[in-house]
C-alpha positions in Angstrom: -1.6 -2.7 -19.3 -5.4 -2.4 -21.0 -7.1 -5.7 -19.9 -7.9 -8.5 -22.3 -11.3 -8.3 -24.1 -12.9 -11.1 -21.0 -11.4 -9.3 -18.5 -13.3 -6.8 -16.4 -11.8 -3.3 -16.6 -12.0 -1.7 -12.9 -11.0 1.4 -11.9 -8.4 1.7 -8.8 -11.3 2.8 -6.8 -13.2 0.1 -7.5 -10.1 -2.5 -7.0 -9.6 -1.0 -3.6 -13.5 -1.1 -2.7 -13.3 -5.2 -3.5 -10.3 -5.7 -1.4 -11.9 -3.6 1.5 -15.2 -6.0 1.1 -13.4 -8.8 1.7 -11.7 -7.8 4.7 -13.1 -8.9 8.1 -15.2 -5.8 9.2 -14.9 -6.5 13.0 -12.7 -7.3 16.3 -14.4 -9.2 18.3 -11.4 -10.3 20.1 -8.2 -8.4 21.6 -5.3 -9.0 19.1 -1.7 -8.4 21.0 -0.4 -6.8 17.7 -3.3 -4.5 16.5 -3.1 -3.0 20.4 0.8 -2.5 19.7 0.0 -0.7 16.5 -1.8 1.2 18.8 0.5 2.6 21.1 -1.1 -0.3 23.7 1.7 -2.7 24.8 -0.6 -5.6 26.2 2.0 -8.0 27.5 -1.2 -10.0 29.2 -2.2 -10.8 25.8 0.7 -13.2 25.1 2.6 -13.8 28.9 2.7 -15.7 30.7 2.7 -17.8 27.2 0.0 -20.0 26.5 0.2 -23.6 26.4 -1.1 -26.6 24.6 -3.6 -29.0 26.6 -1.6 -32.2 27.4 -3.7 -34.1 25.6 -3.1 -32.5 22.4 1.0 -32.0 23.2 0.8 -36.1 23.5 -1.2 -36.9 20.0 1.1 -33.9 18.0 4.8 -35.7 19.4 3.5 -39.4 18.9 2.8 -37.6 15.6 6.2 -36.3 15.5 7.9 -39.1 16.0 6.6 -41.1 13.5 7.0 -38.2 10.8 11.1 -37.9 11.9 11.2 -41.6 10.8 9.6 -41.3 7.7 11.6 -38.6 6.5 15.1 -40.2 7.5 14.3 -43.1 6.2 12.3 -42.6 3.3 13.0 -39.0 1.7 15.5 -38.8 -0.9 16.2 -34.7 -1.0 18.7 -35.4 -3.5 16.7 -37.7 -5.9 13.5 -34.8 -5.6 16.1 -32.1 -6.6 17.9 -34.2 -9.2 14.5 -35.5 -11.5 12.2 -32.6 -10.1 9.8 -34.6 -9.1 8.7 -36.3 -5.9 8.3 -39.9 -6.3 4.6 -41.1 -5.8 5.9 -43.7 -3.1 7.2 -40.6 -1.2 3.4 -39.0 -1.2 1.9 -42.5 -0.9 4.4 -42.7 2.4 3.1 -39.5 3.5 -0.6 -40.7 2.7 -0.8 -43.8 4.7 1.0 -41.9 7.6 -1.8 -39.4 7.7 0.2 -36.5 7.0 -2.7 -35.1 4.5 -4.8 -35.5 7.9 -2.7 -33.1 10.1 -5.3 -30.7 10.4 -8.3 -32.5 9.6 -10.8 -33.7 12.6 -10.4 -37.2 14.1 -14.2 -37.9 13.0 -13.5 -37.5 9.3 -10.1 -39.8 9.5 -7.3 -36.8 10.5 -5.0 -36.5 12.8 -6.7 -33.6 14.1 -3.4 -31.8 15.5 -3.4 -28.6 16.5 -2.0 -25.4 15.0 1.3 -25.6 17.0 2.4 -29.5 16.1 1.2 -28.9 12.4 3.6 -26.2 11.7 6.1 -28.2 13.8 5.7 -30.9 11.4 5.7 -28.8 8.4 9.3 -27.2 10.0 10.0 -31.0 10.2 9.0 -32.3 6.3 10.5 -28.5 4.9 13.6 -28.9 6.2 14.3 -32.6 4.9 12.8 -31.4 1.6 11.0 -27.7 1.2 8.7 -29.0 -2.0 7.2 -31.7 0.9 7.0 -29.2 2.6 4.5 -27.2 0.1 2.7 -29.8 -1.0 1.7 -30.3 2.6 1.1 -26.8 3.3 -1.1 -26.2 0.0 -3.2 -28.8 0.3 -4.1 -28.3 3.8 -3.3 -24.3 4.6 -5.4 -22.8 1.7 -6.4 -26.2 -0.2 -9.8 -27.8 0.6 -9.8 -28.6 4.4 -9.2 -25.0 5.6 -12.3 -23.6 3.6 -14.8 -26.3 4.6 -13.9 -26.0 7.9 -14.5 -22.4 8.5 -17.3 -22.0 6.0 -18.3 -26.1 4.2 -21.6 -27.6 5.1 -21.9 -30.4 7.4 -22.6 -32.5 3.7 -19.2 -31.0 2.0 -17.2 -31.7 5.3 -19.2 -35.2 5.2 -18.0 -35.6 1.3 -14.4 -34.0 0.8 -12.7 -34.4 4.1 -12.6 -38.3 4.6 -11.2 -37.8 1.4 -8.2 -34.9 2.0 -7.3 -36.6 5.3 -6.1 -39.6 3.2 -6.4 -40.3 -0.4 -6.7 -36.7 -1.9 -4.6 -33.8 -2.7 -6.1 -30.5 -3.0 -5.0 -27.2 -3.8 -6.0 -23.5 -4.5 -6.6 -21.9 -8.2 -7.1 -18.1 -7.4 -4.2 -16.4 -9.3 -4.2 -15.9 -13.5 -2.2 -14.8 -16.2 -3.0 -10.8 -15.8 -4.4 -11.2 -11.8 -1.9 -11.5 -8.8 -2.7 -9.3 -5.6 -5.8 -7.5 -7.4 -8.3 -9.5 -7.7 -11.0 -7.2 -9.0 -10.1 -8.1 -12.2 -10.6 -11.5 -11.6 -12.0 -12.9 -14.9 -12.6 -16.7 -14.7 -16.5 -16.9 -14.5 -19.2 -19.0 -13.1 -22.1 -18.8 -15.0 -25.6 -20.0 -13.6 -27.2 -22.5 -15.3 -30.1 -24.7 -13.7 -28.8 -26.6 -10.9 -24.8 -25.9 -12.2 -22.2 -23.6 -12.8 -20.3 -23.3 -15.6 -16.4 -22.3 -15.4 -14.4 -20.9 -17.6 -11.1 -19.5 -17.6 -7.5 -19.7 -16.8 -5.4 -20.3 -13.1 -1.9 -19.6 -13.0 0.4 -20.9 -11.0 -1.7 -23.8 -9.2 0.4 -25.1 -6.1 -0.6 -29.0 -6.5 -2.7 -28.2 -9.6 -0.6 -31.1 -11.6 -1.4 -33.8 -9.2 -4.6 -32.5 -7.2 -7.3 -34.2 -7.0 -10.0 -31.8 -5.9 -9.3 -28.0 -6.2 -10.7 -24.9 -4.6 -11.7 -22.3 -7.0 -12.4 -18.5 -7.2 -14.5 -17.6 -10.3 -16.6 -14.1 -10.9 -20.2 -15.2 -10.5 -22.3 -12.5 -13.0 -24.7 -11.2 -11.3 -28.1 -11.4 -12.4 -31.9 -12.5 -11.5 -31.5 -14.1 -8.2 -27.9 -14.2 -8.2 -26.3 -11.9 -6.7 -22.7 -12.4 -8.1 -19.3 -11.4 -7.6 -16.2 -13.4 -6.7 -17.4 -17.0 -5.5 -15.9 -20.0 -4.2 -16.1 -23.9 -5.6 -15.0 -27.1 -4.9 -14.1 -28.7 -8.0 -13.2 -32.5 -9.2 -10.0 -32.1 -10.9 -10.8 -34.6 -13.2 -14.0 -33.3 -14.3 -14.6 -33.0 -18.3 -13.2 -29.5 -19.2 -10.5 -29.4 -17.3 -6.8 -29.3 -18.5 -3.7 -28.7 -17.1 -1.8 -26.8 -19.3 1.4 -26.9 -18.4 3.9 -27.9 -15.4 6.2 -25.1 -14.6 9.6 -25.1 -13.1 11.2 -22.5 -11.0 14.3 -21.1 -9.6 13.8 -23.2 -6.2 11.3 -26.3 -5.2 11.8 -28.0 -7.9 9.7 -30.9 -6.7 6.8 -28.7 -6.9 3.3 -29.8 -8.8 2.8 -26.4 -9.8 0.7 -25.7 -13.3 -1.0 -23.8 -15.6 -4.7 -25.0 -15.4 -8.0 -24.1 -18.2 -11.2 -24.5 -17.6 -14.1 -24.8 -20.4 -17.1 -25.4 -20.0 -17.1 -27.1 -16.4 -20.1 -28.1 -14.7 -19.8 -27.8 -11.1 -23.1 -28.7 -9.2 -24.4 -25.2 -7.3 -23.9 -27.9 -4.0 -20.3 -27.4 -4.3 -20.4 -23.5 -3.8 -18.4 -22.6 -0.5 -20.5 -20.2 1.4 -22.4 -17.4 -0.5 -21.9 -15.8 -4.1 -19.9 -13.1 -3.6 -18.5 -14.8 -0.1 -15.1 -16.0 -2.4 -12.7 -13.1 -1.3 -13.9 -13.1 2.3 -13.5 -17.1 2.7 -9.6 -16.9 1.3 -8.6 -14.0 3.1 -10.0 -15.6 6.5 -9.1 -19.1 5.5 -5.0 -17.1 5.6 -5.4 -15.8 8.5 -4.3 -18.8 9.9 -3.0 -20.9 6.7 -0.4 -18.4 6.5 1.8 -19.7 9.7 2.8 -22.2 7.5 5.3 -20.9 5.4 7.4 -19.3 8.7 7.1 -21.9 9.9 9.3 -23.9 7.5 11.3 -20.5 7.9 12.0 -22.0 11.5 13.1 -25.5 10.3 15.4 -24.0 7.6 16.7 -21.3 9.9 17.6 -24.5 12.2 19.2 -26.4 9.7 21.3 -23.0 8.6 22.4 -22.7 12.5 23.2 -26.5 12.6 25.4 -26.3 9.4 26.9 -22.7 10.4 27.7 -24.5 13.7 29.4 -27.9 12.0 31.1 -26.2 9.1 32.3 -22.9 11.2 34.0 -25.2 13.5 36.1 -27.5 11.2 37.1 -24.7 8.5 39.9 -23.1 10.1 41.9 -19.9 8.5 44.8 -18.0 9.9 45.5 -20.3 13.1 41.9 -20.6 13.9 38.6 -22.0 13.6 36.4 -19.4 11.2 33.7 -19.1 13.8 36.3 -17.1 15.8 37.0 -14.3 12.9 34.4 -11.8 14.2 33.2 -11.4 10.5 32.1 -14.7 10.3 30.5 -15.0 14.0 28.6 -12.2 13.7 26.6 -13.9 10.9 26.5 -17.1 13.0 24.9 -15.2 15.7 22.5 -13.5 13.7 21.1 -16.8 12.4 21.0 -18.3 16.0 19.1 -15.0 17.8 16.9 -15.2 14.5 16.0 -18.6 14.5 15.1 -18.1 18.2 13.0 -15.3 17.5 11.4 -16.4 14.7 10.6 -19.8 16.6 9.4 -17.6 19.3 7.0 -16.1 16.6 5.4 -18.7 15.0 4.8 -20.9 18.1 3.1 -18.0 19.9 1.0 -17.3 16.9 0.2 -20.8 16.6 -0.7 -21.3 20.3 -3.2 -18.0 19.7 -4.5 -19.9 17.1 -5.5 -22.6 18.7 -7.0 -21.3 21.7 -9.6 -18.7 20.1 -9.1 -16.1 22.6 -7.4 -13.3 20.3 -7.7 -12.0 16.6 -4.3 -13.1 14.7 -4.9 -11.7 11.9 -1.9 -9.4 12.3 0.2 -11.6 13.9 -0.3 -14.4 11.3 0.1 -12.1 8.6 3.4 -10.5 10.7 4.5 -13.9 11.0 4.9 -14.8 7.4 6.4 -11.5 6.4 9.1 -11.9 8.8 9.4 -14.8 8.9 10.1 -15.1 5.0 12.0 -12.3 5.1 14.2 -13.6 7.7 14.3 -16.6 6.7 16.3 -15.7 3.1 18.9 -13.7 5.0 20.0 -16.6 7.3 20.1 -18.9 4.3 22.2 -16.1 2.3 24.7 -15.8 5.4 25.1 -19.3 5.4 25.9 -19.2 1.8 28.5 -16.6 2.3 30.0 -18.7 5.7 30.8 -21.5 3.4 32.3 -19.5 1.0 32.7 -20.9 -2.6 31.3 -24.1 -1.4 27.8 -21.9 -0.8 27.3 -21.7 -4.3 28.3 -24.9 -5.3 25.5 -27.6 -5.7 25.4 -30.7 -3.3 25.6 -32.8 -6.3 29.4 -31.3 -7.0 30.5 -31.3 -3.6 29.8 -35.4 -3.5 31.2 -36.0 -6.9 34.9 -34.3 -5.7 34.4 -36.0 -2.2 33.1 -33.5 0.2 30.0 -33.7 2.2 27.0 -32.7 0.1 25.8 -30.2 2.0 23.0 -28.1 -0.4 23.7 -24.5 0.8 22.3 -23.1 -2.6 19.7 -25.4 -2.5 18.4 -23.9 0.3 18.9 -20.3 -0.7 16.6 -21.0 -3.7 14.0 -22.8 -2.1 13.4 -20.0 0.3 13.1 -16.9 -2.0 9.7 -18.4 -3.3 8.5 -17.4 0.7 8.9 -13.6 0.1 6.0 -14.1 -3.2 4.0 -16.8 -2.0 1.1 -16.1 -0.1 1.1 -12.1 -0.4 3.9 -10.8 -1.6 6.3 -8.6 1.3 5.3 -5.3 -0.4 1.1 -6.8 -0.1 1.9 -7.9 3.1 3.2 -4.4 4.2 -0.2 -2.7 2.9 -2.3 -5.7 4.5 -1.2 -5.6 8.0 -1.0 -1.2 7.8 -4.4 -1.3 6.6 -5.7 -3.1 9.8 -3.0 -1.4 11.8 -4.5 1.5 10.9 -8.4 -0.1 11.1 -8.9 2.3 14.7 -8.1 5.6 12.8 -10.1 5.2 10.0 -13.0 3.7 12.1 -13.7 7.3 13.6 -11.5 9.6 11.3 -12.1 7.9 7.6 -15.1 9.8 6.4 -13.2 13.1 6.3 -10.6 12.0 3.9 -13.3 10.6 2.1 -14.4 12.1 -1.3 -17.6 10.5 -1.6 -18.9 11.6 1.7 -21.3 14.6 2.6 -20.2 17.8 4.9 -22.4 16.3 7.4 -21.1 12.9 7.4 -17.9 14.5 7.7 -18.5 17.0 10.5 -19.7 13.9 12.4 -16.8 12.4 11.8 -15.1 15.1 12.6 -16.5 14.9 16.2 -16.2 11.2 16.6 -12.2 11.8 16.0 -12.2 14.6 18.0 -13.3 12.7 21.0 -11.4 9.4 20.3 -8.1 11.0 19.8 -9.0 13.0 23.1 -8.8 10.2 25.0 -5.9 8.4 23.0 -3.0 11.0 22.3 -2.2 11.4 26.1 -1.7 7.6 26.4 1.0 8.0 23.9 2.7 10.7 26.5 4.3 8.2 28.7 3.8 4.3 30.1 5.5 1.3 31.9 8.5 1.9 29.7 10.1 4.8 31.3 10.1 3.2 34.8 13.2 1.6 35.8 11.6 -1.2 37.5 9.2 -2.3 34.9 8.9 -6.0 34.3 10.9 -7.0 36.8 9.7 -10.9 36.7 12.1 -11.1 33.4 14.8 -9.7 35.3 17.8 -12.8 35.3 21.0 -13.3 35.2 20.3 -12.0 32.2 18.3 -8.9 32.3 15.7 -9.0 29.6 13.1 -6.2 30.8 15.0 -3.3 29.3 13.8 -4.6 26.1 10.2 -5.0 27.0 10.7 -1.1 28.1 12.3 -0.5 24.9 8.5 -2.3 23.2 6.3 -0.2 25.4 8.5 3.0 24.7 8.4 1.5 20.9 4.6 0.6 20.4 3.8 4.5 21.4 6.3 6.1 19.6 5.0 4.0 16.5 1.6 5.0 17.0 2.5 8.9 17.6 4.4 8.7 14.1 1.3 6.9 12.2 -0.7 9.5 13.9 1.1 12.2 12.6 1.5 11.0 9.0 -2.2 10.7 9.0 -2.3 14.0 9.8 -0.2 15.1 7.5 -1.3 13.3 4.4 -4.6 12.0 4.6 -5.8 10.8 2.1 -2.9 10.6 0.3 -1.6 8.1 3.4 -2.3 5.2 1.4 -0.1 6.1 -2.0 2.8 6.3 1.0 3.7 2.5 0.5 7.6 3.2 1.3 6.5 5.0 4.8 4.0 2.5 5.6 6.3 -0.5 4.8 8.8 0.6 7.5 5.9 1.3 10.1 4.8 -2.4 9.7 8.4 -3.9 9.8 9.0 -2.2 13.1 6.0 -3.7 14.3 7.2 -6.8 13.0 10.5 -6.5 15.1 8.3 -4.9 18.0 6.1 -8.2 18.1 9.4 -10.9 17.6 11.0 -8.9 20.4 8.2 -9.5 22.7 7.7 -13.1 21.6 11.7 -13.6 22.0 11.3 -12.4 25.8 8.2 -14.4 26.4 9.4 -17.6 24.9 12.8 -16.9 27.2 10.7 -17.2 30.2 8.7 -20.0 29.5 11.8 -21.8 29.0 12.9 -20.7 32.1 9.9 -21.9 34.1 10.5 -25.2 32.7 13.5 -25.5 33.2 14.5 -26.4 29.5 17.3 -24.3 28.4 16.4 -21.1 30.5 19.6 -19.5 30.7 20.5 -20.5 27.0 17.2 -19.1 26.0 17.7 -15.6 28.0 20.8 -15.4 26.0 19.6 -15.8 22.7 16.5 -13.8 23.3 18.7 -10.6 24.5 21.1 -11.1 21.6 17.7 -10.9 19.2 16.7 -8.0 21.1 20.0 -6.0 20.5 20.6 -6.6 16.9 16.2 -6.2 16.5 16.8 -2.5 18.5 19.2 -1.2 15.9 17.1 -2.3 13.0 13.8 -0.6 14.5 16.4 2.4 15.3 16.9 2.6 11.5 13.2 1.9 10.8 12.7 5.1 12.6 14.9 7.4 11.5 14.1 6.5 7.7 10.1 7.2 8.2 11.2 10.9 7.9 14.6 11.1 6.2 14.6 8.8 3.1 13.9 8.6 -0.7 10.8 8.2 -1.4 10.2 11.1 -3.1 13.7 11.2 -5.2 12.6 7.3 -6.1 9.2 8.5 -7.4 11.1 11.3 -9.7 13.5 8.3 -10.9 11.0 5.9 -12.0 8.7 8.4 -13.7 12.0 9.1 -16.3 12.7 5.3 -16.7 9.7 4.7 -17.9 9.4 7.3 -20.0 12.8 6.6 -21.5 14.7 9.3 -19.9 16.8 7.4 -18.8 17.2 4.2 -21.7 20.5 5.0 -22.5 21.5 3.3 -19.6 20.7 0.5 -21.0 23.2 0.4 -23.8 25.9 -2.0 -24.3 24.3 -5.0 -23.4 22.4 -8.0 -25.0 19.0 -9.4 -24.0 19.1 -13.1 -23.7 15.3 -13.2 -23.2 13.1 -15.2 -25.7 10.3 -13.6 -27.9 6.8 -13.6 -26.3 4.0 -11.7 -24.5 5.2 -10.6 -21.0 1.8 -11.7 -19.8 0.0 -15.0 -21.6 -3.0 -15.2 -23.8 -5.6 -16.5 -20.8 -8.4 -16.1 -23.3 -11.1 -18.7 -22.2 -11.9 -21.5 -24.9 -11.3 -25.4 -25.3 -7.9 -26.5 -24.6 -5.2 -26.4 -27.3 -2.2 -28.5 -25.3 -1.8 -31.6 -23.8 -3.5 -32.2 -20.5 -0.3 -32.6 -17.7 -2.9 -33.8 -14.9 -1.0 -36.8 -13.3 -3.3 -38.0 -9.6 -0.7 -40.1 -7.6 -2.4 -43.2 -7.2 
């Protein structure tokens, strides 16, 4: 589609040349999962598994406690579902208990909990209602106390945090009408003038946007005489003059959720409430995700929990053909898949968290692996619970009550979740996030000679760098700890969990000898490859879970909390995880891709429309994307604070 006449036209080079700006540059700190992309299998990294200080475990379940009562007593999942709309005494509840706080320091009025009890208190708010649950997570995970932390003044932290830990919602305006995962054509500007800026433009899809009360904002600054532009962050007053919210949308799932359609005209926004530098914008959301994006899996854990728990009840009492349906092998395979999943995936988010928290590694991966597995995960367990309970899967809570039967929201559930696979980077821009910094080594010492802009020179020095790199790094691929029979023997139990740690080490290098070799074999053309590099990443994602599974098996162990359950689960995960990575592999060289690129070029040129016959259209008339040209406000302003 041609862009709109305010919106930049860019080029594809140029798009991938702002996304690779915005990236973090450097490791400055060992990351478990960019080493296993490597053919490196640093079990030190993430065992034994780290722990929280006591301190901090004490303040996050005091926390915890108080949160469980609030949301058994005081959350009506029904009523949210049924008008669409949290009540304001819910959020006022959730305001005066500090929950806006969770992540905020002590000394500006928050909680100040650590990564590992704030996604344990998300798991706890999604799972009694999942809109809570984003409201929570947006305001805090990529609203304004993330940013100013990493990159506010000591006067913005001074100004907006008091506020977000307790009276104020905030939330994150970076996607519009015609701008999703390509932000180069980003075309809300910030103009310069005197001590301001002036915004214009249009945000779609504005997690909180309806109710917020202070907004983070990505606008194109132009660049000019001592400005030296590009995409910039602001904190905004959501009630400033020139601000209207357009419209509150509804969706397939989370139907509680404050999400809008919000114009700016003309807003003046002081030059004090720039984050960081112009330019800076990109950069301060991309890092500001590294960690905000544990959130989401790690409502994936609560809801695979309440999935195992209903699984469990319902499975049990249902019986067909002389027993219970838990016992029919097509049914318990699906029960144990969402109980080895939910293991794993607690595994997962809890080590991530716990890296988080103590600085020592680079998460970037893991975080970003995290959320794709986690949401991906996450929708399966909730559609095998749909298809254990059968008809009453599909039937809505509301129904099941009205004919006498427990209202259990099965669909509900199923709904809420898909949202996790879009939010937050779509799974197919999560698969080329995480391979481009899988692949961040290779193209380190080896990406000047598949690029087109660089010299012969630049690319014979290249050409040596790589030489000597991969010198030193193919033989390593060879063999290591996961060919001898001994090998991590302390995981060795009544339950034998080291052949799957083998099976990781023997995994990690086979993955890096295949990226190695597709490198080799395409260049340049490796990063048009999106089906190849999709599976490469979701191996890694089952590479990582596998080694958090085992990990997360011994600590429970040591503890003596559930050690021999936990050994059980974790080897079940690691069974069904091996077949899927045994798939992964064998479709990086025998697959579709090719056929699949043949097919699509002929349905879009109409080869292929007559397909389409014999069927009607229901959709409405309309633009498939909306007019976001910038200019006053023509619709009712939707902005409701909760007071």
């Amino acid at each position: 589609m041609s862009a709109t006449p305010h919106q930049p036209t860019v080029t594809e080079r140029e798009a991938r040349q702002v996304a690779e700006a915005a990236r973090e540059q450097d490791w400055r700190k060992p990351s478990f999962a960019k080493e296993l992309f490597l053919g490196r299998f640093r079990l030190d990294l993430i065992h034994p598994h780290p722990m929280p200080a006591d301190e901090d475990a004490q303040r996050g379940e005091e926390f915890l406690a108080k949160l469980r009562d609030f949301c058994e007593t005081e959350i009506d999942s029904a009523r949210i579902e049924r008008e669409a709309r949290i009540p304001d005494e819910t959020v006022n509840g959730l305001k005066e208990l500090g929950a806006l706080g969770m992540k905020i320091d002590t000394k500006y009025g928050g909680l100040g909990l650590t990564q590992v009890y704030y996604n344990k208190a998300l798991a706890l708010v999604g799972s009694a209602n999942p809109a809570l649950g984003a409201l929570l997570s947006a305001h805090q995970s990529i609203g304004v106390p993330q940013p100013l932390k990493l990159f506010g003044t000591q006067e913005q932290k001074d100004t907006y945090l008091p506020r977000c830990a307790r009276t104020d919602i905030s939330a994150f305006l970076l996607t519009e009408p015609d701008v999703g995962s390509d932000p180069a054509r980003l075309a809300t500007t910030a103009v310069p003038d005197g001590d301001d800026y002036v915004l214009d433009g249009v945000k779609l899809w504005t997690t909180n946007g309806v109710v917020a009360d202070l907004l983070v904002v990505m606008a194109r600054v132009p660049k000019s005489e001592g400005h030296k532009g590009g995409i910039t962050a602001f904190v905004v007053e959501a009630g400033s003059e020139g601000i209207t919210v357009e419209n509150r949308n509804a969706f397939m799932g989370l139907r509680g959720l404050e999400n809008g359609v919000t114009r700016f005209h003309q807003v003046r926004v002081p030059a004090a409430n720039r984050i960081g530098p112009e330019g800076a914008g990109l950069k301060i959301a991309l890092t500001t995700l590294n960690t905000g994006r544990l959130s989401l899996p790690a409502m994936c854990v609560g809801a695979g929990k309440w999935c195992l728990k209903i699984a469990r009840e319902w499975s049990a009492a249902r019986e067909q053909w002389g027993k219970p349906v838990a016992f029919h092998e097509a049914v318990g395979a699906k029960i144990s898949f969402i109980a080895a999943t939910t293991f794993a995936l607690e595994a997962v988010v809890d080590l991530s968290s716990q890296m988080a928290d103590e600085n020592r590694n680079d998460i970037r991966i893991e975080a970003a692996l995290a959320k794709l597995y986690g949401s991906e995960m996450g929708w399966l367990m909730a559609d095998e619970l749909v298809q254990i309970r059968g008809g009453r899967g599909f039937e809505t809570a509301e129904s099941l009550a009205a004919r006498g039967e427990r209202a259990v929201p099965t669909e509900q559930i199923l709904r809420d979740l898909r949202i996790n696979r879009i939010f937050e980077g779509s799974t197919e821009i999560m698969h080329l996030l995480i391979a481009r910094e899988a692949v961040d080594a290779h193209l380190s010492v080896a990406g000047d000679l598949i690029d087109p802009d660089k010299s012969l020179s630049d690319k014979a020095k290249a050409g040596a760098n790589a030489g000597v790199f991969y010198a030193k790094w193919l033989p390593k691929l060879v063999a290591g700890q996961g060919q001898i029979p001994g090998a991590y023997g302390e995981f060795r139990r009544e339950v034998d969990l080291s052949p799957h740690l083998r099976y990781v080490e023997r995994g990690a290098r086979k993955l890096a000898r295949s990226t190695f070799y597709a490198m080799s074999r395409w260049q340049g053309r490796m990063e048009t490859k999106q089906g190849f590099l999709g599976r490469i990443v979701d191996i890694g994602a089952e590479l990582f879970a596998m080694s958090a599974a085992c990990v997360r098996a011994e600590l429970l162990r040591k503890e003596g909390d559930h050690g021999r359950e936990a050994y059980q689960l974790a080897d079940a995960f690691c069974r069904q995880s091996r077949i899927r990575v045994e798939e992964l592999f064998g479709r990086l060289w025998s697959n579709t891709d090719d056929l699949d690129r043949k097919v699509v070029e002929g349905v879009l040129s109409g080869t292929y429309a007559w397909l389409e016959e014999g069927v009607i259209d229901p959709s409405g008339e309309g633009p498939w994307i909306a007019d976001a040209t910038p200019g006053a406000a023509k619709r009712e302003n939707v902005h409701r604070p909760i007071r």
